[in-house]
C-alpha positions, -999 to 999 in steps of 0.1 A, spaced: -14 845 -79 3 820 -57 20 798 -66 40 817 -97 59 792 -126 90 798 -109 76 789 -75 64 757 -94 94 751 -115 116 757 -85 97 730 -65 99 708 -91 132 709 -100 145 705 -62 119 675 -55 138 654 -88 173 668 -78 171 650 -48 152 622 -58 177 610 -79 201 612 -51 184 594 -26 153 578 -41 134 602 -16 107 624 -32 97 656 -19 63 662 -33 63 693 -48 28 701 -41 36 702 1 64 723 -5 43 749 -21 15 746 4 39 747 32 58 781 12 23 797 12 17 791 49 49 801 62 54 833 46 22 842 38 23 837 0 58 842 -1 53 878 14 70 880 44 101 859 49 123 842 79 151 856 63 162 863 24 146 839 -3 139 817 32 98 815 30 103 782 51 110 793 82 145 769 79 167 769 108 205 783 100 232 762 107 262 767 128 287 774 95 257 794 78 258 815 105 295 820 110 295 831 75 269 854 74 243 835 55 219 834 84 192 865 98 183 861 136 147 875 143 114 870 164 95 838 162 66 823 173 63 785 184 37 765 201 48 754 235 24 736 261 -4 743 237 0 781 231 22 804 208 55 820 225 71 840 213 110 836 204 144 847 186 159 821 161 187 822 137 170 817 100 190 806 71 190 833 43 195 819 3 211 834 -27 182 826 -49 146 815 -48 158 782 -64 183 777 -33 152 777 -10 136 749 -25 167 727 -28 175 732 8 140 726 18 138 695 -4 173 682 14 162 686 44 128 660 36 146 638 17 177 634 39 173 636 75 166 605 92 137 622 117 116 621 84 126 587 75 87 573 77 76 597 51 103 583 25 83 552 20 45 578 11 28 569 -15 11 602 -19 12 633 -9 -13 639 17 6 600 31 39 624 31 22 657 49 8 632 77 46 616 83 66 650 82 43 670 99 53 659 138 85 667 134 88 702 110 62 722 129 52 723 166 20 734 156 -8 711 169 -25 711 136 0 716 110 -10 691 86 -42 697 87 -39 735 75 -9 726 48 -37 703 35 -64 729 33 -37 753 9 -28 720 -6 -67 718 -19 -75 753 -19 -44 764 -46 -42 725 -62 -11 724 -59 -17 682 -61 -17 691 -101 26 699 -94 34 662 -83 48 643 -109 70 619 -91 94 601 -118 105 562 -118 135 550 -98 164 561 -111 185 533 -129 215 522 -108 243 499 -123 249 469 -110 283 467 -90 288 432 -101 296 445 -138 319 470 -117 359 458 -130 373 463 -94 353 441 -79 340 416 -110 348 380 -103 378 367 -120 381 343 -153 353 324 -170 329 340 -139 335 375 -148 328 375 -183 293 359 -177 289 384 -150 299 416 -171 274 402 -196 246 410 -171 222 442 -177 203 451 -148 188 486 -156 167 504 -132 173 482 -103 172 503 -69 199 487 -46 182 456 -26 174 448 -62 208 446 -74 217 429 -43 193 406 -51 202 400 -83 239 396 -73 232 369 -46 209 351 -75 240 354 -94 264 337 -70 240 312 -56 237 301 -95 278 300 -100 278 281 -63 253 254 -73 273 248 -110 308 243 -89 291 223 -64 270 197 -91 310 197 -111 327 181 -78 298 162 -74 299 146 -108 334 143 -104 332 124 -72 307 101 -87 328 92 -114 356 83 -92 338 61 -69 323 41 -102 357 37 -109 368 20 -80 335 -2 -75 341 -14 -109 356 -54 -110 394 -53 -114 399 -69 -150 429 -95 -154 462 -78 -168 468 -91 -202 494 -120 -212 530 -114 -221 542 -118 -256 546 -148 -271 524 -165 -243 502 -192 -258 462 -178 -259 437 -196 -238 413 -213 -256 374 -210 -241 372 -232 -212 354 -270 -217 319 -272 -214 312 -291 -180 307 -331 -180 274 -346 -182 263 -364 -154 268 -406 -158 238 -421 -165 236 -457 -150 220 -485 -179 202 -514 -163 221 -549 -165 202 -571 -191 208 -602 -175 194 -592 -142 164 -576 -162 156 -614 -184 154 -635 -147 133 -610 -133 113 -618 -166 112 -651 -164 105 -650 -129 74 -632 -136 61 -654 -164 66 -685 -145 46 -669 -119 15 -666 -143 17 -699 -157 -6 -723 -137 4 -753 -121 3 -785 -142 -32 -809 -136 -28 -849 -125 -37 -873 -154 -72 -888 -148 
């Protein structure tokens, strides 16, 4: 029964093969829907171990790796039939890892790298690998009706090193050793990017705040007052200076003060009385 443990395994292996190449997964369970389509259940094939119906290349057919046969295709809405060059594979394995490469690193499919599942995926690729008006919707039904959704075991991101911790192109002196110090496992690469501007922008803003402190110091300097250079030797020491002199305080003259007395008494005395 379709699919066989090496169908499965083979899937498998080619969707992780090159997802750790290009971060691209090529879910397992479309490629064995799509195998069971285009060949029938693997029964009749484009050419040997091809049960994809992949297009040979120019160089696979100039070496003899290619079979050129009748086709059908849909054009203007019906089926016509044609002659194509099909690529032709040393092993079952080959199949899948060529089938997988083509999903995973061809720019026309470049919408379906971003699926999050695989009936997402199916709905992206199918426009472009079939000319069949409802492709995805029959890869779908074999998708359900051999589960092949139980296949899909998509890993994590594949852990990257950073190129900052890379010697040829590590920043020099103190910089670099703080730099190499840095772990950044299973960063995909706008990560490290990320992480590499974070580091710079952090080793900017420390030289920037030293010339600034710097600068600051300097101009304390100069605004300080200038103090007075000190006396030669031998010189006689200046003392503290004098405290200054109290304001004269004008005493009233006691002569002048006794007639104004006098006056005043006289003043208060009454005048004499004739004798009677």
């Amino acid at each position: 029964m379709f699919p066989t443990q090496e169908h499965i395994d083979a899937a498998q292996k080619a969707a992780d093969h090159w997802f750790a190449k290009t971060g691209h997964y090529a879910w397992p369970s479309v490629a064995l829907a799509q195998a069971a389509d285009e060949s029938d259940y693997w029964t009749h094939l484009a050419a040997p171990n091809n049960g994809f119906g992949i297009t040979a290349t120019k160089a696979e057919i100039e070496a003899g790796q290619a079979r050129y046969r009748w086709t059908h295709e849909f054009e203007g809405g019906r089926l016509v039939p044609k002659q194509r060059w099909f690529a032709a594979y040393a092993s079952l394995e080959d199949a899948y890892m060529a089938h997988a490469r083509i999903l995973t690193d061809l720019s026309v499919y470049h919408d379906a790298w971003s699926a999050p599942d695989a009936d997402t995926f199916l709905a992206r690729i199918a426009p472009h690998y079939a000319s069949a008006p409802n492709y995805a919707g029959v890869i779908r039904g074999y998708m359900r009706r051999l589960d092949t959704y139980s296949y899909d075991r998509k890993p994590a991101a594949p852990a990257r090193k950073s190129p900052l911790a890379h010697p040829a192109v590590a920043p020099a002196a103190s910089v670099a050793a703080a730099v190499a110090a840095i772990k950044l496992p299973g960063l995909v690469p706008w990560e490290t990017l990320a992480a590499g501007g974070l580091v710079a922008a952090v080793v900017t803003a420390l030289v920037l705040w030293t010339r600034h402190a710097r600068e600051a110091a300097v101009k304390a300097r100069l605004a300080a007052p200038a103090l007075a250079p000190p006396p030669p030797p031998g010189a006689p020491v200046a003392g503290p200076p004098p405290p200054p002199a109290a304001p004269a305080v004008k005493l009233p003259d006691p002569i002048a003060g006794a007639n104004d007395l006098a006056a005043k008494i006289e003043a208060l005395e009454p005048e004499p009385r004739p004798p009677v």
